[in-house]
N, CA, C and O atoms as a Maestro MAE file, in Angstrom:
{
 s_m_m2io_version
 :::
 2.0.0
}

f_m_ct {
 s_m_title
 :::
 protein
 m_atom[208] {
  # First column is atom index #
  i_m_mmod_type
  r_m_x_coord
  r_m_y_coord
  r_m_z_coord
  i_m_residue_number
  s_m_chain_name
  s_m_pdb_residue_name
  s_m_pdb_atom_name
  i_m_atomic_number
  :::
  1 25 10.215 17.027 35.788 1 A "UNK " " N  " 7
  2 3 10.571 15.730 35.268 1 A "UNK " " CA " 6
  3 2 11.708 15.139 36.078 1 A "UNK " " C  " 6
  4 15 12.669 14.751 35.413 1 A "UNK " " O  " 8
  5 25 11.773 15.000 37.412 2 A "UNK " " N  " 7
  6 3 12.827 14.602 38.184 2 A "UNK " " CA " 6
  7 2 12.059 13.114 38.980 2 A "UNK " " C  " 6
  8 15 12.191 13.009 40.200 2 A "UNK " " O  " 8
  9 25 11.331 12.096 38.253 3 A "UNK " " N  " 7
  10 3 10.607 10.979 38.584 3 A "UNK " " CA " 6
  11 2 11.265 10.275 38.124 3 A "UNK " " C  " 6
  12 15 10.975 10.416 36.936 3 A "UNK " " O  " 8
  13 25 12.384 9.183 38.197 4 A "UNK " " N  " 7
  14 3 12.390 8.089 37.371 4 A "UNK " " CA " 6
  15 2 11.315 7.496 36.999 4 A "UNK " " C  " 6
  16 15 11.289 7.489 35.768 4 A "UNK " " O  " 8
  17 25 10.414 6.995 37.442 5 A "UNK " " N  " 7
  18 3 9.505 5.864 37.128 5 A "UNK " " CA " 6
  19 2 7.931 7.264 36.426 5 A "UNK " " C  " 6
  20 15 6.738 7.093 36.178 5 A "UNK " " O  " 8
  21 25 8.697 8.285 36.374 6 A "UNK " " N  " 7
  22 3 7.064 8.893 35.348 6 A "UNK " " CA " 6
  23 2 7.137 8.713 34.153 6 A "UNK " " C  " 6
  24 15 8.095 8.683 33.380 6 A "UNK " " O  " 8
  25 25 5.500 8.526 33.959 7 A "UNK " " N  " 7
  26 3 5.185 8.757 32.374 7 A "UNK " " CA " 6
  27 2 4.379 10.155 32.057 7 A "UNK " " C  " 6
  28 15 3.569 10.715 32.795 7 A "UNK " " O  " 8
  29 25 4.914 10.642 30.500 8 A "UNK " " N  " 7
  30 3 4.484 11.547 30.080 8 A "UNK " " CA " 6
  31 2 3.634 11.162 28.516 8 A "UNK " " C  " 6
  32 15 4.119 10.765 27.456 8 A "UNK " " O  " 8
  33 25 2.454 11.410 28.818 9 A "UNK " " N  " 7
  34 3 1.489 11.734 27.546 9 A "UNK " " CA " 6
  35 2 1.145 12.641 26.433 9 A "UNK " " C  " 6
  36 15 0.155 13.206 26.898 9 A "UNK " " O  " 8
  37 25 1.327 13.114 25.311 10 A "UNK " " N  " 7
  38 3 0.315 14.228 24.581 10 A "UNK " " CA " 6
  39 2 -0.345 13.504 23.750 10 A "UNK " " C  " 6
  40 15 0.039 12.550 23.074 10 A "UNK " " O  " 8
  41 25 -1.493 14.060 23.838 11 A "UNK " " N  " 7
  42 3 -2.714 13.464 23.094 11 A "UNK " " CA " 6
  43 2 -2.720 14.513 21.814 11 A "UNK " " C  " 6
  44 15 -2.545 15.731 21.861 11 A "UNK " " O  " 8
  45 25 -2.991 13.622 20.575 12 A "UNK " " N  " 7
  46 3 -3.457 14.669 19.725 12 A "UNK " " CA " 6
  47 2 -4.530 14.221 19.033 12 A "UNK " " C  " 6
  48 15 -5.268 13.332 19.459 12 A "UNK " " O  " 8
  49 25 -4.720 14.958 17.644 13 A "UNK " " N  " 7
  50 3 -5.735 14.468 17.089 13 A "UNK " " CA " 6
  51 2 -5.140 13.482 15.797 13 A "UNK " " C  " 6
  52 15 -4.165 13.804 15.119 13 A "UNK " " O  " 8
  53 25 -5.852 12.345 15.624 14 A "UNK " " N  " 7
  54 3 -5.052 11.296 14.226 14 A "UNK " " CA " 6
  55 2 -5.509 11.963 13.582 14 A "UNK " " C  " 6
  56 15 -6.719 12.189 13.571 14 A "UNK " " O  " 8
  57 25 -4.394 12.649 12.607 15 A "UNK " " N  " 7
  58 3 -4.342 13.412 11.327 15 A "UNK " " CA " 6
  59 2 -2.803 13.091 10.852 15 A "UNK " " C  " 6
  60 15 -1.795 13.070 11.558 15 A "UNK " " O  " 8
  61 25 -2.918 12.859 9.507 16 A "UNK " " N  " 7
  62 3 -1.116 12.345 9.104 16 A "UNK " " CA " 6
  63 2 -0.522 13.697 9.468 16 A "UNK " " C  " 6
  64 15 0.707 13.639 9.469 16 A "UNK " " O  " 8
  65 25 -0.857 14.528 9.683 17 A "UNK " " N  " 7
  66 3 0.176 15.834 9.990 17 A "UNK " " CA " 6
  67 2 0.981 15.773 10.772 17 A "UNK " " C  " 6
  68 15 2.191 15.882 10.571 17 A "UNK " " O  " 8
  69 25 0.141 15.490 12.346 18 A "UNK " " N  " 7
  70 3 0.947 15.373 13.602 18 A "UNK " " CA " 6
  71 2 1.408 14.357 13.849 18 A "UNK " " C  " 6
  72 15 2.247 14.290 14.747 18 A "UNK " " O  " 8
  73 25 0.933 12.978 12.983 19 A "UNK " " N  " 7
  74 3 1.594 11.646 13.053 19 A "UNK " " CA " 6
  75 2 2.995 12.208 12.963 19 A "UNK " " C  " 6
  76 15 3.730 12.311 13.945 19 A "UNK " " O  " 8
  77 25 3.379 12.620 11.545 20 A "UNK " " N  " 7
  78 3 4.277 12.695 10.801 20 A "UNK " " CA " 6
  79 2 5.244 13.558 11.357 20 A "UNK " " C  " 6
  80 15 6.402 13.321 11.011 20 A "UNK " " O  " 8
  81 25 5.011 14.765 12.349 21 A "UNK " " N  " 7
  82 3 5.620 15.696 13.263 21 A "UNK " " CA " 6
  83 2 5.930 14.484 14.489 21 A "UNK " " C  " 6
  84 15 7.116 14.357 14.795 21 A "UNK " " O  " 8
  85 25 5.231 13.866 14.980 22 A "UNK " " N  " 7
  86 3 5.793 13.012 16.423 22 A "UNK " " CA " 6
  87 2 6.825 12.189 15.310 22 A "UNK " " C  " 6
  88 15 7.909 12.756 15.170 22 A "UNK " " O  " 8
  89 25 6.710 11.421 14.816 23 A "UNK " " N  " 7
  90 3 7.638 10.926 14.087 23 A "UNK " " CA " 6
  91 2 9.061 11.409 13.758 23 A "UNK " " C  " 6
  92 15 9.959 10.640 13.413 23 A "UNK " " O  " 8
  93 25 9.151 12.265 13.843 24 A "UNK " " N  " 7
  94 3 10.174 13.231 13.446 24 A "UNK " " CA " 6
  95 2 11.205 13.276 14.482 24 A "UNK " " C  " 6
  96 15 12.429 13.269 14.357 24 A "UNK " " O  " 8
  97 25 10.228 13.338 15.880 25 A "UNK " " N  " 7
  98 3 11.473 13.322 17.372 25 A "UNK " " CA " 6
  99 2 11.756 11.853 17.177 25 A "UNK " " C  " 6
  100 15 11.236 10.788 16.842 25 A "UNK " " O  " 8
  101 25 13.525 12.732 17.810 26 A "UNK " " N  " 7
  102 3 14.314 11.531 17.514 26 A "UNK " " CA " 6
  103 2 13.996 10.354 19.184 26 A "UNK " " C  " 6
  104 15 13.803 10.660 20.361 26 A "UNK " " O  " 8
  105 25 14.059 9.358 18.657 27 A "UNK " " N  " 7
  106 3 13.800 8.274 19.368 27 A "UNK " " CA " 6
  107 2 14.086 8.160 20.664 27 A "UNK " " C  " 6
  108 15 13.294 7.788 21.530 27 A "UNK " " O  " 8
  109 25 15.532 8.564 20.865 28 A "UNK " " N  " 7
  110 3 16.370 8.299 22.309 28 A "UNK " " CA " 6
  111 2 15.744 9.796 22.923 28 A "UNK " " C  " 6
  112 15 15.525 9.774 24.135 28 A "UNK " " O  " 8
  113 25 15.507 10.795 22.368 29 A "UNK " " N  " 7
  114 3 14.621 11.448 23.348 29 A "UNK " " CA " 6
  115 2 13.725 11.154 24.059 29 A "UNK " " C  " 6
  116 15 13.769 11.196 25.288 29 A "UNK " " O  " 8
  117 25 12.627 10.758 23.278 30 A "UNK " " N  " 7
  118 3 11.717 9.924 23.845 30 A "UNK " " CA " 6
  119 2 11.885 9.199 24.945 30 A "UNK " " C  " 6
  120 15 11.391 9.391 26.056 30 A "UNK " " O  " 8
  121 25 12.777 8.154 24.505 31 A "UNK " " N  " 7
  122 3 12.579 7.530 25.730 31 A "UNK " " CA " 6
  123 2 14.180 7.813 26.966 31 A "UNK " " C  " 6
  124 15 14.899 7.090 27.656 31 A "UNK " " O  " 8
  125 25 14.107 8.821 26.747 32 A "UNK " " N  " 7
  126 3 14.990 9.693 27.935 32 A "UNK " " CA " 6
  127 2 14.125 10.162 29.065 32 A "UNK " " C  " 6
  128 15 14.123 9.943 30.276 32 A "UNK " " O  " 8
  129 25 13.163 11.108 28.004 33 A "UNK " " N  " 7
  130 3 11.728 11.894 28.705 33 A "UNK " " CA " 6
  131 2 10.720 11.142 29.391 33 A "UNK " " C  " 6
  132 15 9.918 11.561 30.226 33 A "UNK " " O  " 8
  133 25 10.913 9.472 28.743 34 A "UNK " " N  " 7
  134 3 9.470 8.612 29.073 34 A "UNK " " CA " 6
  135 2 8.253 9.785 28.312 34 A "UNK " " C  " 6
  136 15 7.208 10.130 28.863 34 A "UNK " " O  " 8
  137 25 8.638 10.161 27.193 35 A "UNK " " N  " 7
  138 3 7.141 10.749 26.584 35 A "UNK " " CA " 6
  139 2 6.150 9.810 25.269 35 A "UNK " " C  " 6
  140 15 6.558 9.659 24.118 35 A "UNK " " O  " 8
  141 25 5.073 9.378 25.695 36 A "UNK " " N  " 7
  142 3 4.203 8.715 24.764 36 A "UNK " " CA " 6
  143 2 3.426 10.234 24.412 36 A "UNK " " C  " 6
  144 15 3.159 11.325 24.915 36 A "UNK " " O  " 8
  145 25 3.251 9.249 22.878 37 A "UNK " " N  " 7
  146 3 2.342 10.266 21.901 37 A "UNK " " CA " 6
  147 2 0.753 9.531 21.600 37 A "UNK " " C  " 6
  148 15 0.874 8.326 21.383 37 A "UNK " " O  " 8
  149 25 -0.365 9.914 21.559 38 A "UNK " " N  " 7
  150 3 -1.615 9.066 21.886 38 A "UNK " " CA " 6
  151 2 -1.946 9.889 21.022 38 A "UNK " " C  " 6
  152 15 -1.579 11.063 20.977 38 A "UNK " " O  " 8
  153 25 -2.888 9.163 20.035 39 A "UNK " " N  " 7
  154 3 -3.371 9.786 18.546 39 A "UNK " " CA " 6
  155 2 -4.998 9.654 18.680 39 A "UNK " " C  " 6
  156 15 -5.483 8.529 18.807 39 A "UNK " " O  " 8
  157 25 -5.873 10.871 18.649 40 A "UNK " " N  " 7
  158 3 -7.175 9.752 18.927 40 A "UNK " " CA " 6
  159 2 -8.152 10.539 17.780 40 A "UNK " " C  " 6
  160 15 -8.465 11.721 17.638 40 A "UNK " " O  " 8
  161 25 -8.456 9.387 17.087 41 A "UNK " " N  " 7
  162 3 -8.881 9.919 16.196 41 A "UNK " " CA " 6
  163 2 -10.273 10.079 16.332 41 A "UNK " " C  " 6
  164 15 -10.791 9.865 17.428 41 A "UNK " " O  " 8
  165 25 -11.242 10.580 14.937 42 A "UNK " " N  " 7
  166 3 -12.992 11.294 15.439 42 A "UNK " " CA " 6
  167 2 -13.560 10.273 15.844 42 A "UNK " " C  " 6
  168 15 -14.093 10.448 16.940 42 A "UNK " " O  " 8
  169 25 -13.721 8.860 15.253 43 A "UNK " " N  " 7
  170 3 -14.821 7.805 15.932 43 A "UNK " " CA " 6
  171 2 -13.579 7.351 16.904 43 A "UNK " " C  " 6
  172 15 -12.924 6.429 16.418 43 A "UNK " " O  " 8
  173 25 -13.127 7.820 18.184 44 A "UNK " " N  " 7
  174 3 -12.637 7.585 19.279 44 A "UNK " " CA " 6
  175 2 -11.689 6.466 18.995 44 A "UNK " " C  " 6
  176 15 -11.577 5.723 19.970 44 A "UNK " " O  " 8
  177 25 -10.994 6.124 17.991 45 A "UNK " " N  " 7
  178 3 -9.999 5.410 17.916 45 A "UNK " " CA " 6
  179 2 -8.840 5.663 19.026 45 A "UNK " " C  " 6
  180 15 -8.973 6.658 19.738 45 A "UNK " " O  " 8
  181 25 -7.657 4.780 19.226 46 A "UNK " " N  " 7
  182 3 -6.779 5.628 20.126 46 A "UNK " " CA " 6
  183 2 -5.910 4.500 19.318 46 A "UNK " " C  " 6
  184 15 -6.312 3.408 18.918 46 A "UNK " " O  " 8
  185 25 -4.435 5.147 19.173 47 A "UNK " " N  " 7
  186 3 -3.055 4.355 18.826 47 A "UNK " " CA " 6
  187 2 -2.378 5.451 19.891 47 A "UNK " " C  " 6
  188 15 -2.748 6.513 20.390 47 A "UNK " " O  " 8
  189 25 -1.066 4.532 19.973 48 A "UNK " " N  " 7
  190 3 -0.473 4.899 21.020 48 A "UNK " " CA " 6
  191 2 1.070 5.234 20.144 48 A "UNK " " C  " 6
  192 15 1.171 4.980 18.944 48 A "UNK " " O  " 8
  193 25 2.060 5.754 20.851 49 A "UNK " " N  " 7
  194 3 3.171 5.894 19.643 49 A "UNK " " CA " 6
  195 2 4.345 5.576 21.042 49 A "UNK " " C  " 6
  196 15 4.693 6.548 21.712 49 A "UNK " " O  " 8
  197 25 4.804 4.393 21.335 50 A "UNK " " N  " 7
  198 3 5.658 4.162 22.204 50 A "UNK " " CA " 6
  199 2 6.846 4.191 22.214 50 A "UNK " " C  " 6
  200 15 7.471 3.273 21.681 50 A "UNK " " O  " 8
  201 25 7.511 5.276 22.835 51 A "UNK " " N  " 7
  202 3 9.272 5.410 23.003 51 A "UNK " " CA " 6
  203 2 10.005 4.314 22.926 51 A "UNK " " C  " 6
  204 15 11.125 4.617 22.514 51 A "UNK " " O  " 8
  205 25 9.899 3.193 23.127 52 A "UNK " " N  " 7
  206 3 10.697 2.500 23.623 52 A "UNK " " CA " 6
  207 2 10.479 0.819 22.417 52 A "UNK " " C  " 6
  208 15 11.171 -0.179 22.619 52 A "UNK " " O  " 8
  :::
 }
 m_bond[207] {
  # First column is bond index #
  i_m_from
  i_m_to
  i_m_order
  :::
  1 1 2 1
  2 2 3 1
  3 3 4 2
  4 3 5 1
  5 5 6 1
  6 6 7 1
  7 7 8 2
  8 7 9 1
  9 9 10 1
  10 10 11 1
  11 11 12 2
  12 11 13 1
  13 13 14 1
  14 14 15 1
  15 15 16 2
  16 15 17 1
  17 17 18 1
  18 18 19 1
  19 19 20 2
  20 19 21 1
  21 21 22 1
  22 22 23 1
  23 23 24 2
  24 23 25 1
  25 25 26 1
  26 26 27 1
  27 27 28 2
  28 27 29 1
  29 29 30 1
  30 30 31 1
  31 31 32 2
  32 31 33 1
  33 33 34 1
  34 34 35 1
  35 35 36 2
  36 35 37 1
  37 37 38 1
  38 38 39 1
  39 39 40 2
  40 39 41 1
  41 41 42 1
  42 42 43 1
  43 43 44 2
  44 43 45 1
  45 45 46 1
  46 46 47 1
  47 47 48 2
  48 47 49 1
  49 49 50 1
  50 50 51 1
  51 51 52 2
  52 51 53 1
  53 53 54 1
  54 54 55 1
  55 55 56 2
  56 55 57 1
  57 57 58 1
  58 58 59 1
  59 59 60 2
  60 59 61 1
  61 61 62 1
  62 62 63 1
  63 63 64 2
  64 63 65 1
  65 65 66 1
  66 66 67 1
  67 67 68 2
  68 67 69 1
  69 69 70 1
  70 70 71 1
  71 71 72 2
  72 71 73 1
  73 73 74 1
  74 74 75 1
  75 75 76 2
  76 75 77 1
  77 77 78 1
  78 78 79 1
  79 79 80 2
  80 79 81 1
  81 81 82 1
  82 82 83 1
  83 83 84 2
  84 83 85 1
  85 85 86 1
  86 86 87 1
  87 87 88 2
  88 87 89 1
  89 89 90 1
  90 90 91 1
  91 91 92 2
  92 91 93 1
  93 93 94 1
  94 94 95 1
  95 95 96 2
  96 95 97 1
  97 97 98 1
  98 98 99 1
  99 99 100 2
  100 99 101 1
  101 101 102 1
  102 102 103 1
  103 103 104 2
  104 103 105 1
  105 105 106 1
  106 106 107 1
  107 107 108 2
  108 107 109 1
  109 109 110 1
  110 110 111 1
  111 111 112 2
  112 111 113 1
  113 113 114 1
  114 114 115 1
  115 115 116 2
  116 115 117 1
  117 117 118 1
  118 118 119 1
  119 119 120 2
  120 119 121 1
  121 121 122 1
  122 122 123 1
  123 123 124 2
  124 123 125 1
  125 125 126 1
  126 126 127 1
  127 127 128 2
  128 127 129 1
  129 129 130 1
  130 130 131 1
  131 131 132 2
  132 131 133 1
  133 133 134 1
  134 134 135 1
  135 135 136 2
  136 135 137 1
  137 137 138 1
  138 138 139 1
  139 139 140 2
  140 139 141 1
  141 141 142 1
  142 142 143 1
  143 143 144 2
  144 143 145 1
  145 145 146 1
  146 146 147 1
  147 147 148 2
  148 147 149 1
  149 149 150 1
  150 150 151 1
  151 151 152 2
  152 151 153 1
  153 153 154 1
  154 154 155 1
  155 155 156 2
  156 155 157 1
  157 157 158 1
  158 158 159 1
  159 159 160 2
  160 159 161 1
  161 161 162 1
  162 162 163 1
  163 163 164 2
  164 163 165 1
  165 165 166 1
  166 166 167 1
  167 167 168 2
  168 167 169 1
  169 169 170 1
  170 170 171 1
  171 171 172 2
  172 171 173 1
  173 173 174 1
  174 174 175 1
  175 175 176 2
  176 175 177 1
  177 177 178 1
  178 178 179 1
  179 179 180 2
  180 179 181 1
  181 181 182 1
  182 182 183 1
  183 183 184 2
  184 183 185 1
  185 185 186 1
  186 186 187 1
  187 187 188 2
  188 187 189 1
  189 189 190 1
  190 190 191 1
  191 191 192 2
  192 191 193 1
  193 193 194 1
  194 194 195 1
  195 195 196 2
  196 195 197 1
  197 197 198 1
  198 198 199 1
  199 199 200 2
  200 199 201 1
  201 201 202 1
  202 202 203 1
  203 203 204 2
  204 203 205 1
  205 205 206 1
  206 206 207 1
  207 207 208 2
  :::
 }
}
């Protein structure tokens, strides 16, 4: 992680579980790391959960 300009992804599955776990990291981490959280649910939905 020595990129300024990278982005970091984890994909999971949309279930309130892991919503509710990404939710939990605190904010300014996030966007320290540049880490997005991508939720995709069974009929291929996608939400995105943006640091910033």
């Amino acid at each position: 992680m020595e990129e300024d300009d990278a982005i970091y992804a984890i994909a999971v599955t949309d279930i309130p579980q892991y919503y509710n776990q990404c939710k939990q990291i605190k904010r300014w981490l996030l966007q320290n790391l540049n880490i997005y959280f991508i939720f995709v649910s069974i009929d291929k939905d996608v939400k995105i959960l943006i640091p910033k």
